[in-house]
C-alpha positions as CSV (number, residue, x, y, z in Angstrom):
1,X,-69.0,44.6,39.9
2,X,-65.9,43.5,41.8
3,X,-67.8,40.4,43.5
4,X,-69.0,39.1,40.2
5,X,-65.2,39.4,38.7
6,X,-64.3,37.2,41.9
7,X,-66.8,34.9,41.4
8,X,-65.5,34.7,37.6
9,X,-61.8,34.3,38.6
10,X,-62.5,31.9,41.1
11,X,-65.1,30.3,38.4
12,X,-61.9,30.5,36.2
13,X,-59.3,28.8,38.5
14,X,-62.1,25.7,39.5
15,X,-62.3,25.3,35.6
16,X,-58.6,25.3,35.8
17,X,-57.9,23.2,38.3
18,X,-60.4,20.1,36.9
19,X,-59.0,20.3,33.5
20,X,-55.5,19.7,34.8
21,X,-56.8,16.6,37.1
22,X,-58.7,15.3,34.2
23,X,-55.9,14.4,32.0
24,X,-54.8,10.6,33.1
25,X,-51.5,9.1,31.4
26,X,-52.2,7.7,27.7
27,X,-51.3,4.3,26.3
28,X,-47.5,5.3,25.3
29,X,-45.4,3.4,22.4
30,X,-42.6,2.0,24.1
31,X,-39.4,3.2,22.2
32,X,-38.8,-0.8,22.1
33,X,-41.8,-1.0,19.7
34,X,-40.9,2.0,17.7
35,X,-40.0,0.7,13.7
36,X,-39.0,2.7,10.6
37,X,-41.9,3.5,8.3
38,X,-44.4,3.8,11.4
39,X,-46.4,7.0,10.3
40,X,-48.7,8.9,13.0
41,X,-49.2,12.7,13.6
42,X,-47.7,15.6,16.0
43,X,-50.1,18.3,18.0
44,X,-48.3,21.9,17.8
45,X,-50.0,25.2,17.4
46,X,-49.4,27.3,13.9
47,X,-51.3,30.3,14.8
48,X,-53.9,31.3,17.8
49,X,-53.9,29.2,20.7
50,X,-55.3,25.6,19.1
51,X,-53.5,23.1,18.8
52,X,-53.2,21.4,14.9
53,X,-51.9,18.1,13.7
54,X,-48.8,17.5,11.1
55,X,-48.3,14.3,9.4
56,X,-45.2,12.4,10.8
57,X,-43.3,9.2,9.8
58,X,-40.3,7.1,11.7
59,X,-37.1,7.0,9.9
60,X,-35.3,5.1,12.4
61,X,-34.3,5.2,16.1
62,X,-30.5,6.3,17.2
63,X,-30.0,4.8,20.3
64,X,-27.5,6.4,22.9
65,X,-28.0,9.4,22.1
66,X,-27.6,10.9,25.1
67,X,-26.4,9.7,28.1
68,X,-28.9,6.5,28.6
69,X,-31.4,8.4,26.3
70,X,-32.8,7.4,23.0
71,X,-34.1,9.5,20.0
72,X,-36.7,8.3,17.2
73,X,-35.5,9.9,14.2
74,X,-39.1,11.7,12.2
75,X,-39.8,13.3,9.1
76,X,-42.6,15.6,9.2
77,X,-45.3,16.8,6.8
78,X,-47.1,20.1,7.0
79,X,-47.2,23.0,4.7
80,X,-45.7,25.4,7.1
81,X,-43.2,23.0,8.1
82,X,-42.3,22.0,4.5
83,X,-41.4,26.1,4.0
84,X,-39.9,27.1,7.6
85,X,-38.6,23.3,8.7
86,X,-38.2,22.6,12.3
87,X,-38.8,26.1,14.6
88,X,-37.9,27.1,17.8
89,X,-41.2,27.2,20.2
90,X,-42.6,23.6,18.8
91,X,-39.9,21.7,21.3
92,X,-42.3,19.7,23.6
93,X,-44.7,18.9,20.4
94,X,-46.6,15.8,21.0
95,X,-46.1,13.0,18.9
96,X,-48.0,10.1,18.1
97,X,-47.9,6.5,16.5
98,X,-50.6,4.4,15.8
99,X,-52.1,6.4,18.1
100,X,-50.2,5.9,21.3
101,X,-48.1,8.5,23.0
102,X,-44.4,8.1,21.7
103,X,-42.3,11.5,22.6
104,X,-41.8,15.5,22.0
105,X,-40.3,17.2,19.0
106,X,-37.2,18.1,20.7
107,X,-34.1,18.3,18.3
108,X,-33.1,18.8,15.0
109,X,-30.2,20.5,12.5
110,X,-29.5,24.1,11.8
111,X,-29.8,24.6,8.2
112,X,-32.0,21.7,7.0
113,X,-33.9,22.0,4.5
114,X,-36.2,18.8,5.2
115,X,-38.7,19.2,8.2
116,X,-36.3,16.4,10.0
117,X,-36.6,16.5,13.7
118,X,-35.2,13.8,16.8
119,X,-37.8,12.8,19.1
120,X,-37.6,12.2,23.4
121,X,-39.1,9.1,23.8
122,X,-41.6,9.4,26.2
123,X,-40.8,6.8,28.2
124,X,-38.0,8.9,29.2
125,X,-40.0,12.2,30.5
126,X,-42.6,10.7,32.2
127,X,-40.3,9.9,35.5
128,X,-39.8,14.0,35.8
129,X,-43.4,14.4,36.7
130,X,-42.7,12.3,40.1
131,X,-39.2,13.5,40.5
132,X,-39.5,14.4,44.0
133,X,-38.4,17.9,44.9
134,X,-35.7,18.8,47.7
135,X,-37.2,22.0,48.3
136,X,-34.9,25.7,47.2
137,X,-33.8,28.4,49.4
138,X,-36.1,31.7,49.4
139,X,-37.5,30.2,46.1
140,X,-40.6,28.6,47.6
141,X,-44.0,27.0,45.9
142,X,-47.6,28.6,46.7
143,X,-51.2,27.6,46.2
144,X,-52.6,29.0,42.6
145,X,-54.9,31.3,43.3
146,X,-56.9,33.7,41.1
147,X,-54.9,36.8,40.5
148,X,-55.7,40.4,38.9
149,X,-55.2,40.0,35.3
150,X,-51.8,41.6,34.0
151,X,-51.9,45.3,33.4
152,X,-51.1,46.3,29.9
153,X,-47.7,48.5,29.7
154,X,-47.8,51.8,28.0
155,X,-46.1,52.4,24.7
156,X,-42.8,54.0,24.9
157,X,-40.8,55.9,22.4
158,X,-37.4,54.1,22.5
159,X,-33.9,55.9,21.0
160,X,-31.2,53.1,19.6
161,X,-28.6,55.2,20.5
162,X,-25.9,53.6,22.4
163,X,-23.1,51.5,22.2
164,X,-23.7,47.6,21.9
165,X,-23.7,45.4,24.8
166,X,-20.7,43.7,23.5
167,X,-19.2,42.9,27.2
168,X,-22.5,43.3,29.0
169,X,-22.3,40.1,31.7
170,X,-20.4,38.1,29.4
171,X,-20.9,34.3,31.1
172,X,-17.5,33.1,30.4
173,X,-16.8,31.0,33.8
174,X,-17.2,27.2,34.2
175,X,-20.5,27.3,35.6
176,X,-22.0,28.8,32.2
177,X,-20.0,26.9,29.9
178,X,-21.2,24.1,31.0
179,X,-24.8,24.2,29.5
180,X,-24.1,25.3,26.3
181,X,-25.9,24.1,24.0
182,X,-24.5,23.3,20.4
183,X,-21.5,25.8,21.1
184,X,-20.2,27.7,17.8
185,X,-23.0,27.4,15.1
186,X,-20.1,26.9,12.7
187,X,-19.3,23.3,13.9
188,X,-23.1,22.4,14.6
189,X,-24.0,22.6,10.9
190,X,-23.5,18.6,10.8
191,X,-24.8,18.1,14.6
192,X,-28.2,17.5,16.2
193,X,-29.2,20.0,18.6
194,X,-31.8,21.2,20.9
195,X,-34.3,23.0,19.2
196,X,-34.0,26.6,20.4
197,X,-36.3,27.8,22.8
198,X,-37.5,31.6,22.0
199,X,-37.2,33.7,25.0
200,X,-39.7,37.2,23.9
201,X,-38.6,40.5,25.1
202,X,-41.2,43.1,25.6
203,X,-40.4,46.4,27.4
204,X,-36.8,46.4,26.8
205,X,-34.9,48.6,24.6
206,X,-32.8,47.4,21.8
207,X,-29.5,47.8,23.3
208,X,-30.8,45.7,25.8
209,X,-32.0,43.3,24.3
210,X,-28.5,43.1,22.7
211,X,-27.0,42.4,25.9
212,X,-29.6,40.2,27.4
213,X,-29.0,38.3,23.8
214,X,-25.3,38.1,25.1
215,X,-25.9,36.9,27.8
216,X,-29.0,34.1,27.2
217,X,-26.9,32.5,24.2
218,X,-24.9,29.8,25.6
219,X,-27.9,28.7,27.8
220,X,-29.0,27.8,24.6
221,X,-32.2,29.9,24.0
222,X,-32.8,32.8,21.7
223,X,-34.1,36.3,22.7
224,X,-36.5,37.8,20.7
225,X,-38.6,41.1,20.1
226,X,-42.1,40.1,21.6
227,X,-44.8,41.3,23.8
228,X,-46.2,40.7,27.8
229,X,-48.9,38.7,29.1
230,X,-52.2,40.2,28.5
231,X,-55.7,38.5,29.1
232,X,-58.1,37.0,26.7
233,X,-57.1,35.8,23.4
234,X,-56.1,36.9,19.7
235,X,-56.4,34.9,16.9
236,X,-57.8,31.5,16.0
237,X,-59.6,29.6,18.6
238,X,-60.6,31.1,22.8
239,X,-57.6,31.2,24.7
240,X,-56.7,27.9,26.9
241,X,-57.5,27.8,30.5
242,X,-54.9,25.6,31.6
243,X,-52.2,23.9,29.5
244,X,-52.9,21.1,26.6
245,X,-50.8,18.7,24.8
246,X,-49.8,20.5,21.6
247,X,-50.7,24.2,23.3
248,X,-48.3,26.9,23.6
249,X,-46.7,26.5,26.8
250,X,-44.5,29.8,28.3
251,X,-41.6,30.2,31.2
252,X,-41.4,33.6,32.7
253,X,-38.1,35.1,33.8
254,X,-39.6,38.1,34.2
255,X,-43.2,40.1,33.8
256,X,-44.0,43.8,34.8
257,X,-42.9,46.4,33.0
258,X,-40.8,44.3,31.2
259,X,-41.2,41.2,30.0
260,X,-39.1,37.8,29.3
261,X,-40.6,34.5,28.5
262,X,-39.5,31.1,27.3
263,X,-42.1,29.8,25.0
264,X,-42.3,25.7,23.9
265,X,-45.0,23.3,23.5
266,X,-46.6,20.8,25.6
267,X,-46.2,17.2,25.4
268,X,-48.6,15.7,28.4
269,X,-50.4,16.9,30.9
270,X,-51.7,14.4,33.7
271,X,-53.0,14.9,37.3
272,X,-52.3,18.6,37.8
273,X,-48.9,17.9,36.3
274,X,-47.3,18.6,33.1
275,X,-44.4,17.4,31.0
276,X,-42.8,20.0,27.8
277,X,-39.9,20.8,25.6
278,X,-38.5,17.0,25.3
279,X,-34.8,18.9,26.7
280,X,-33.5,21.2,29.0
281,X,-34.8,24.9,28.7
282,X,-31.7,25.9,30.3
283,X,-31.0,23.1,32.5
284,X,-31.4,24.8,35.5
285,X,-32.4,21.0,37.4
286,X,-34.9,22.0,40.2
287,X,-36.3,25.5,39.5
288,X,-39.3,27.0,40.2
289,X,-40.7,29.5,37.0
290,X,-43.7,30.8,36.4
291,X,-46.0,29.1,33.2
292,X,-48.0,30.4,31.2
293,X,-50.8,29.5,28.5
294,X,-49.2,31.1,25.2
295,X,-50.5,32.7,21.9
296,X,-48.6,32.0,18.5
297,X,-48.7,34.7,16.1
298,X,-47.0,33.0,13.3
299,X,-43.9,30.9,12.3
300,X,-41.4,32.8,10.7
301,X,-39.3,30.9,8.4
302,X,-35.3,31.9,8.8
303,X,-31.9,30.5,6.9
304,X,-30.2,30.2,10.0
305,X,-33.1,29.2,12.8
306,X,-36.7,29.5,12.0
307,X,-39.3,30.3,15.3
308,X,-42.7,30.9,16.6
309,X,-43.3,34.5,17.6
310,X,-45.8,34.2,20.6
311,X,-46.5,35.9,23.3
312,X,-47.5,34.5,27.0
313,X,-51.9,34.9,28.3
314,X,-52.4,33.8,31.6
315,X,-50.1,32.4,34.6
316,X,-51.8,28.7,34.9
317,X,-49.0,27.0,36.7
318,X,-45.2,26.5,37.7
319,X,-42.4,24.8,36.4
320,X,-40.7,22.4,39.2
321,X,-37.8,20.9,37.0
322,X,-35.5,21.7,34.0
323,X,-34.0,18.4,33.5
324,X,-32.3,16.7,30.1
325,X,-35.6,14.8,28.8
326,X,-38.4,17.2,29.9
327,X,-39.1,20.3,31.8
328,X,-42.2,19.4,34.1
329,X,-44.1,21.5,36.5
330,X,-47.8,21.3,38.9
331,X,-51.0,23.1,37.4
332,X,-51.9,23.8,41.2
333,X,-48.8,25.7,42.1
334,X,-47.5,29.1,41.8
335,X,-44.1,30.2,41.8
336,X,-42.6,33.1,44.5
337,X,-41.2,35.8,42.2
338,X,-38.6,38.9,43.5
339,X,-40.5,42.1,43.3
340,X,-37.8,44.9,41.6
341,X,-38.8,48.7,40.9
342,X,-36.7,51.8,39.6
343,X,-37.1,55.5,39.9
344,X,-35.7,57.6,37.6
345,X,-35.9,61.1,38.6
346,X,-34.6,63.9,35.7
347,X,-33.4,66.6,38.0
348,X,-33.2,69.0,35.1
349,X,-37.0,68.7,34.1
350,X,-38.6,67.4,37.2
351,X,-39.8,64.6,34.9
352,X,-40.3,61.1,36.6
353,X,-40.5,56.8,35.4
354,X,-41.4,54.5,37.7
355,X,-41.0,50.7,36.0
356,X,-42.2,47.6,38.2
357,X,-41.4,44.2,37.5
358,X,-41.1,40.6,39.5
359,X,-38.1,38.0,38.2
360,X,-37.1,34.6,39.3
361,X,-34.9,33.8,42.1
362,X,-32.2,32.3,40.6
363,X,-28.3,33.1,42.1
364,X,-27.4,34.5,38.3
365,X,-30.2,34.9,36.5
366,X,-31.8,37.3,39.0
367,X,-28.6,40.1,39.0
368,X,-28.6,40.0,35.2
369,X,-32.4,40.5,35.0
370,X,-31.9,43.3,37.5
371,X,-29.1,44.6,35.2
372,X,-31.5,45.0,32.5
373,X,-34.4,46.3,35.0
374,X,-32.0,49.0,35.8
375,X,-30.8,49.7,32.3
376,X,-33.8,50.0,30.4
377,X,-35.5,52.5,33.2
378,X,-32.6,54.7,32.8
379,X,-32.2,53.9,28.9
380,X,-35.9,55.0,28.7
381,X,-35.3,58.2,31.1
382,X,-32.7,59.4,29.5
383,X,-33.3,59.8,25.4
384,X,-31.2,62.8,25.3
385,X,-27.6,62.8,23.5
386,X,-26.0,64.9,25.8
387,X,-24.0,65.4,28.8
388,X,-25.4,63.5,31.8
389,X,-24.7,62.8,35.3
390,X,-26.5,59.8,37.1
391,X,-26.6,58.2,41.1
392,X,-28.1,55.2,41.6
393,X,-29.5,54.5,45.3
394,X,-29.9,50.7,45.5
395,X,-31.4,48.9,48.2
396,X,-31.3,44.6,48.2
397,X,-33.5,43.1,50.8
398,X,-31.6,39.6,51.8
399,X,-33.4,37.0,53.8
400,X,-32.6,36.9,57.3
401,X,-29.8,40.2,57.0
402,X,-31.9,42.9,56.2
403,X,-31.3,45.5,53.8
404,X,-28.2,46.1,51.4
405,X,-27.5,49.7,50.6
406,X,-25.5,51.0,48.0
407,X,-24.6,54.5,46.3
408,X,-23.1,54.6,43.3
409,X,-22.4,57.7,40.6
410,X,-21.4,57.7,37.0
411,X,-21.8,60.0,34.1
412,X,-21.2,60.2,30.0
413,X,-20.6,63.0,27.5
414,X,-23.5,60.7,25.2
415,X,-26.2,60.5,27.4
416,X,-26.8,57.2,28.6
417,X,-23.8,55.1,28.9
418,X,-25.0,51.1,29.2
419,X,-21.6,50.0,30.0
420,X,-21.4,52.3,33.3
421,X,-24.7,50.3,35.0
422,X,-22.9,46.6,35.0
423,X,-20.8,48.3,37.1
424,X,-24.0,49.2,39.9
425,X,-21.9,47.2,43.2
426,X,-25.3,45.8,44.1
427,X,-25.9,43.8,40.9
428,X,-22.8,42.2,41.9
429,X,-23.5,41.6,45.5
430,X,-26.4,40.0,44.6
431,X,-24.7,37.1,43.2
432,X,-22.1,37.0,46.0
433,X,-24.3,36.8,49.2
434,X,-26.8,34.0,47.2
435,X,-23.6,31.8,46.2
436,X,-21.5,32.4,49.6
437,X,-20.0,29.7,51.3
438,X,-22.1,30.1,55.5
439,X,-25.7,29.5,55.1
440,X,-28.5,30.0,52.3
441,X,-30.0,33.0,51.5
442,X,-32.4,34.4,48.9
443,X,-32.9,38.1,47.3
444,X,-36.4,39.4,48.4
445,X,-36.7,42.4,46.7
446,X,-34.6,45.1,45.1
447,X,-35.1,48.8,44.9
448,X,-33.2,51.7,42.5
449,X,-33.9,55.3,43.1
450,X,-31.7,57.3,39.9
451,X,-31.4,60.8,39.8
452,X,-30.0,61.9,36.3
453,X,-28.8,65.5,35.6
454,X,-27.9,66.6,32.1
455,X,-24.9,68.5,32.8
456,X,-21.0,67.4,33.1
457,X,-20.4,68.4,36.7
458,X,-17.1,66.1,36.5
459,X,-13.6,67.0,38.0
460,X,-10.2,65.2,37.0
461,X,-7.9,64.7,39.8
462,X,-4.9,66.5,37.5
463,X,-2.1,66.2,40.6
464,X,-0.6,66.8,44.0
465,X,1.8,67.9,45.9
466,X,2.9,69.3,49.3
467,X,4.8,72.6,50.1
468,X,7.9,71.2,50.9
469,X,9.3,67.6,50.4
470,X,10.3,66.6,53.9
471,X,7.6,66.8,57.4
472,X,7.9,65.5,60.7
473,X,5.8,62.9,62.7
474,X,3.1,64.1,64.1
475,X,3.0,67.1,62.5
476,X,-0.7,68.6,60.4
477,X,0.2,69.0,57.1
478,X,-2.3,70.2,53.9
479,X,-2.1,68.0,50.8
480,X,-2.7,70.3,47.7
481,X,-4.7,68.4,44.8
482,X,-5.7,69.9,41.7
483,X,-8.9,69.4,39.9
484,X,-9.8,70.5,36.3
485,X,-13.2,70.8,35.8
486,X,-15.3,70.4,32.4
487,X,-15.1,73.8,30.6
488,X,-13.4,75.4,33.7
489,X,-10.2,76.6,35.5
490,X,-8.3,74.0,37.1
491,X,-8.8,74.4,41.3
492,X,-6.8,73.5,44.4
493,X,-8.0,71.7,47.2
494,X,-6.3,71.9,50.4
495,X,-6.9,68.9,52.5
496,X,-5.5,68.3,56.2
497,X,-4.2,65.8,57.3
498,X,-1.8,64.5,60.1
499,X,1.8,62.4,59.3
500,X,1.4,59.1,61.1
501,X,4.6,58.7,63.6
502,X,5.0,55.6,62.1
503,X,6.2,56.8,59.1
504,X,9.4,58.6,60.6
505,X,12.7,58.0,58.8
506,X,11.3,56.7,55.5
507,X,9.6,58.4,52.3
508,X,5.9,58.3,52.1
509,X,4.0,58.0,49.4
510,X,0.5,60.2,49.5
511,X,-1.9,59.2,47.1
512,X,-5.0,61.4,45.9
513,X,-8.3,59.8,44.1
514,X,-12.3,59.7,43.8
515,X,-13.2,57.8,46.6
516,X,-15.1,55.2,44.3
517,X,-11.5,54.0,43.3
518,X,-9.6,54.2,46.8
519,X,-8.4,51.1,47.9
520,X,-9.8,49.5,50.9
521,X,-8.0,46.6,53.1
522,X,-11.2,43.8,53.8
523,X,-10.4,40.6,55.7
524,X,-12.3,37.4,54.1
525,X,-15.6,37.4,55.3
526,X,-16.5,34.6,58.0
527,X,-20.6,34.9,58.0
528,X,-22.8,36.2,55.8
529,X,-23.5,39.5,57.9
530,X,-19.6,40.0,57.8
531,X,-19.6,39.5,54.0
532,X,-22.5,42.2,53.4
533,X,-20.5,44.5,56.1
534,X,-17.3,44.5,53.5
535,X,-20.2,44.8,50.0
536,X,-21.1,47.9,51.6
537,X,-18.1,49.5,52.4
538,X,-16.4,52.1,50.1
539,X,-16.3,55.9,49.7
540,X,-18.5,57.9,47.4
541,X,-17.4,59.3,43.8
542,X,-18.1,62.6,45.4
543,X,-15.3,62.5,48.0
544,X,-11.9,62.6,47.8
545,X,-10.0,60.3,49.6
546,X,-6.0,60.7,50.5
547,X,-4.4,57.5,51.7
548,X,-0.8,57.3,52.6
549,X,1.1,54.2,52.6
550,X,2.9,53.2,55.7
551,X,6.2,51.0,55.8
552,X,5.0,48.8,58.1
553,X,2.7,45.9,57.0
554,X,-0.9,44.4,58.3
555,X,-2.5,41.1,58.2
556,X,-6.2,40.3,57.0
557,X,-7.4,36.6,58.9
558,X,-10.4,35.0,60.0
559,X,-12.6,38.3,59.1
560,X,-10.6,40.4,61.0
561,X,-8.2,43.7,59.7
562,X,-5.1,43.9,61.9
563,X,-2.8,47.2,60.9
564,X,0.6,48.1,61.9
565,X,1.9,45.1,62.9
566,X,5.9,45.2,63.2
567,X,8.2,42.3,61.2
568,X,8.5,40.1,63.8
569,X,4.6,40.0,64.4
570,X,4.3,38.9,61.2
571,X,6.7,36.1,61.3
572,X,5.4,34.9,64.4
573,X,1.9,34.7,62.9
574,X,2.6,32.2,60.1
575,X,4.2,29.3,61.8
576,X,1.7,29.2,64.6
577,X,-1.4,29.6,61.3
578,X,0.4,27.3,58.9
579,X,-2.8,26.0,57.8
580,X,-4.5,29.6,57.3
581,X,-1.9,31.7,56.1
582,X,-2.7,35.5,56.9
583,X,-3.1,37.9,53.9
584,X,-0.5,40.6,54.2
585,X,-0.6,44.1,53.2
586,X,0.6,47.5,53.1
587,X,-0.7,49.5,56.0
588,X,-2.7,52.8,54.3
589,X,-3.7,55.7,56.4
590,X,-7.0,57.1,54.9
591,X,-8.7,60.7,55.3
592,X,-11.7,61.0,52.9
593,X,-12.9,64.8,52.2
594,X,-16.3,65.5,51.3
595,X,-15.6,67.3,47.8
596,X,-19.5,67.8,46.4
597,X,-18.4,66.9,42.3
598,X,-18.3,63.9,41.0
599,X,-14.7,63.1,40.5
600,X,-12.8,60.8,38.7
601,X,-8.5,59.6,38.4
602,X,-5.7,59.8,40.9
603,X,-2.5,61.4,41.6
604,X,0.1,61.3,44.1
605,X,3.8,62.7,45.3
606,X,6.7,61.1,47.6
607,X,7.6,63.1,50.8
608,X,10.6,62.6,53.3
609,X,9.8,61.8,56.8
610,X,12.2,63.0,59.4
611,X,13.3,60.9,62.3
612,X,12.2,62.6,65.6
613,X,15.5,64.9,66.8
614,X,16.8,65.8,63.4
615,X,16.3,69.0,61.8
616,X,15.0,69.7,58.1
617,X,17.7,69.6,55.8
């Protein structure tokens, strides 16, 4: 039985393989020849997997539409268009006059009522197919081979329960403004725009989906409630082999447990290569995404934007390049994807999830797809409204430097608490060693282990204080904090710890908090093994940690941490590095006590030092 479903896959991938090579370029209309009242049709699939025609007409050409790109302005006739109007999922649509090749569907306005849509010209995709590529760090292209087919997920009972993602990796630097696309749909009423490209969500809870929505928006797609690749076909028509012009045509972010797909139309498809969308999916440039065949369950007619809801079938392919006229990709190719699992072990049952997923490598898409890997595993593990307690053991596998490791502890008196996990430190590390400024690296897998507890073993830091206001150099002293713990009597800890001699003849300020807040002095990094050393550092929530702050100052330069360093050093130091000006800082004296709660806040008291020879006062 398992030869003869090898023999079938491999049967399969031949099939696909001379389907893709079979397609040779078309005779194209040159957007020169291209004249108002010109009628033709467009390919786009309605429903199933088969492509159907709509009646189109020209209405004129605007030229300069884009930056040295033209549009050909089309009215289009089909019953389903007449009622829904231009939908997200048909950018890429083929279109053709008097029988030639002229463009994609690709644009359009929000809130038309007319089935109006701008058209690429084709003249201007058809150079992304031999756009050669410069090659991507840890993001590499492989031979398509016949795979198992994707495992169906099991249902899941979901709670919406928790707060919105209203913050949840808001993109509000440079590098994300710069692809938006349309901006405020108030003031893109009157504007054309790039049709919206439906990204399905399938596995991922609501409030999830709420913050992935967030966070997709100004890369100018939509997020939608969908389901994961699955073989064979529902619906009109067999399910495709390989892509068609006018087939459903889906990008994968992400597949697993968890699903995320970008699903368009195809516009060509010539010697194992294949153009789609007629603009930017998210204008990524050179990318390389996994594509699938897709399955369109309907169109669904909507005041504000109107889409296909479809689903991805079967990997056929990879996309190489998200440019402004096209994306394009090779039928013979598959893309590397990031393997990512969580864990979630409830400690108070003995119950156990285990989610596995694989995502693209892409320096910020990949930590906010890991954000929502992590938050819908614990989302799912934890449906209880109560108190709960959670650590999360990451573990990031970096190309070249090993294996990241992080611990990190958080807890809510409403059960699961989405705003807590953008705060996991290896979500953002993620980002930080892909974009740093040495050498590039890539993320080669990701691990979570969460524990989860239903309790609220929490403890306040409430104060601290000493038993008298002046000491001596040298001399052991105990710092006294209190703790108040939920539902309990408040407790003193007593926690030794020695007065530097440096401090003599000045007041001292001791300083008590969770160790997950307790400052640490980091130099910049100079390498990338450097930069992971000072991602990893830091002090459990579980410890307390005392640091007193010393008069004298240190210097953090060229990856190094200097303490203690008299006046005159430092003056010395900047005229001689007048071109690298040291970072100065207050000089801290950290002891960090093991305390076995998870606490949280700090507190701290002024002392007297006593200049060796005097007595106390």
């Amino acid at each position: 039985m398992r030869k003869a479903a090898g023999l079938l896959a491999g049967a399969i991938l031949l099939g696909n393989v001379v389907l893709a090579h079979a397609q040779t370029r078309p005779s194209i209309m040159p957007i020169a020849d291209v004249r108002p009242g010109m009628r033709g049709y467009g390919l786009t699939v309605f429903e199933g997997t088969e492509p159907e025609r709509f009646d189109v007409e020209v209405v004129g050409v605007m030229r300069n539409f884009l930056p040295r790109q033209d549009v050909i302005l089309v009215k289009m006739n089909h019953p389903t268009l007449d009622h829904s109007g231009i939908v997200g999922g048909m950018s890429g649509s083929p279109v053709y006059l008097e029988g030639r090749l002229a463009g994609a569907v690709a644009y359009g306005w929000r809130f038309a009522k007319d089935p109006v849509a701008g058209v690429t010209p084709i003249e201007r995709m058809l150079p992304e197919l031999d756009r050669p590529l410069r090659g991507l760090p840890g993001a590499t292209l492989q031979p398509l081979t016949p795979g198992p087919a994707p495992a169906k997920r099991r249902p899941r009972a979901r709670l919406d329960r928790a707060p919105d993602f209203a913050s949840a990796f808001r993109p509000t630097d440079g590098y994300f403004r710069r692809f938006e696309f349309g901006g405020d749909p108030d003031e893109d009423e009157d504007m054309m725009v790039p049709v919206s490209t439906p990204i399905t969500l399938a596995g991922f809870s609501p409030q999830v989906r709420r913050a992935l929505s967030k966070l997709l928006e100004p890369w100018g797609v939509v997020p939608l409630q969908g389901a994961g690749g699955s073989p064979g076909g529902v619906g009109r028509g067999d399910p495709p082999r390989t892509l068609v012009p006018g087939g459903g045509l889906g990008v994968q972010l992400m597949r697993g447990d968890m699903d995320a797909t970008g699903i368009g139309t195809v516009t060509h498809v010539e010697n194992g290569k294949f153009l789609g969308f007629g603009h930017p999916m998210m204008n990524l440039g050179e990318q390389y995404f996994p594509v699938t065949t897709a399955r369109v369950h309907m169109f669904l007619a909507n005041l504000q934007r109107s889409f296909k809801i479809a689903d991805p079938i079967q990997e056929v392919g990879a996309m190489t390049q998200d440019r402004q006229a096209a994306i394009a990709g090779d039928l013979t190719k598959r893309a590397k994807m990031i393997p990512g699992s969580v864990v979630v072990h409830d400690r108070s049952t003995g119950r156990e999830e285990r989610f596995h997923v694989e995502m693209v490598q892409h320096r910020f898409l990949t930590p906010a797809l890991a954000f929502s890997l992590v938050a819908d595993a614990i989302a799912d593990g934890t449906q209880d409204l109560a108190d709960l307690r959670y650590v999360v053991r990451s573990k990031v596998m970096v190309s070249g430097h090993g294996t990241m490791e992080f611990e990190d502890h958080g807890w809510s008196v409403n059960g699961y608490d989405p705003f807590a996990i953008s705060g996991i430190r290896a979500l953002g590390a993620m980002n930080a060693v892909t974009v740093n400024p040495f050498e590039d690296v890539a993320i080669e897998g990701m691990e979570f282990d969460v524990d989860v507890t239903y309790d609220r073993d929490v403890h306040e830091v409430r104060g601290v204080h000493l038993t008298s206001d002046e000491v001596a150099p040298g001399q052991r002293v105990n710092v006294y904090v209190t703790l108040r713990p939920y539902d309990g009597a408040e407790v003193v800890r007593a926690i030794p710890v020695e007065v530097p001699d440096a401090a003599d003849g000045t007041e001292m300020e001791i300083e008590v908090s969770s160790g997950d807040i307790a400052p640490i002095e980091q130099a910049e990094p100079e390498s990338v093994a450097e930069l992971i050393e000072n991602l990893e550092q830091g002090y459990p929530a579980t410890s307390l940690v005392v640091s007193i702050k010393l008069p004298s100052q240190g210097v953090a330069i060229r990856g190094h941490v200097v303490e203690d360093l008299p006046p005159s050093a430092i003056a010395a130091l900047r005229p001689t590095l007048a071109s690298e000006t040291p970072d100065t800082f207050s000089t801290r004296r950290q002891v960090e006590h093991p305390y076995g709660h998870l606490a949280e806040g700090r507190a701290s008291v002024t002392v007297r030092v006593r200049t060796p020879g005097t007595g106390s006062r």
